[in-house]
C-alpha positions as CSV (number, residue, x, y, z in Angstrom):
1,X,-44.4,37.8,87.0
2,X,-43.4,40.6,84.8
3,X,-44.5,40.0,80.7
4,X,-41.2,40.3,79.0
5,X,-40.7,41.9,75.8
6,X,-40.1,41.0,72.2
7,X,-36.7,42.0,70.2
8,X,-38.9,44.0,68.2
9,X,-40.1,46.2,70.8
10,X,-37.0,47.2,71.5
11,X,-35.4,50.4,70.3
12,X,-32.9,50.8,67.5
13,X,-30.5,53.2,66.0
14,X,-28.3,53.1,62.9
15,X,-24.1,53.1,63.3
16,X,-22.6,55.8,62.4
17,X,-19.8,54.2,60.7
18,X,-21.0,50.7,59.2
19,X,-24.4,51.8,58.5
20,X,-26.2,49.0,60.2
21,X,-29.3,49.4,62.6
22,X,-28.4,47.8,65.8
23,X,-30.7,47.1,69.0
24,X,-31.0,48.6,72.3
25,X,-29.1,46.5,74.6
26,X,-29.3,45.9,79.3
27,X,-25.6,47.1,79.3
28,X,-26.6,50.8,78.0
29,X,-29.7,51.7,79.7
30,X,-28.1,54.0,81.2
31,X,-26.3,55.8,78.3
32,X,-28.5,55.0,75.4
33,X,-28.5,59.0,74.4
34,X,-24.8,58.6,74.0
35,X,-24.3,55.2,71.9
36,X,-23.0,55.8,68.3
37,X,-21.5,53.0,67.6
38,X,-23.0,49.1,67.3
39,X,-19.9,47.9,68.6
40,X,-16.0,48.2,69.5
41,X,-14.7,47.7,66.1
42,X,-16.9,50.5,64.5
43,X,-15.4,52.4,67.8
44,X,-12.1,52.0,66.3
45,X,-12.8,52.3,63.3
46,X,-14.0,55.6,63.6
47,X,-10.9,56.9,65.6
48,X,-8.9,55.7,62.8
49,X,-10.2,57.4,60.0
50,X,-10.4,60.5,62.1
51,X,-6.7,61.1,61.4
């Protein structure tokens, strides 16, 4: 059986709109270089003040 991991050991990066550190998460193993964002609002958010 595999050990799992804590949250902890996870790792983190800050958003670059809200300022907030936010975890690693399953759904963006793939794409972890590329997340900016800790969510969909900050997403928007960021478009929006773009203009």
């Amino acid at each position: 059986m595999a050990k799992q991991r804590r949250k902890a050991d996870f790792p983190s990066k800050i958003c670059v709109v809200c300022g907030r550190p936010f975890q690693w998460r399953k759904k963006w193993a793939d794409c972890w270089q590329e997340v900016k964002y800790c969510s969909d609002r900050c997403r928007r958010r960021r478009s929006q003040s773009s203009r």
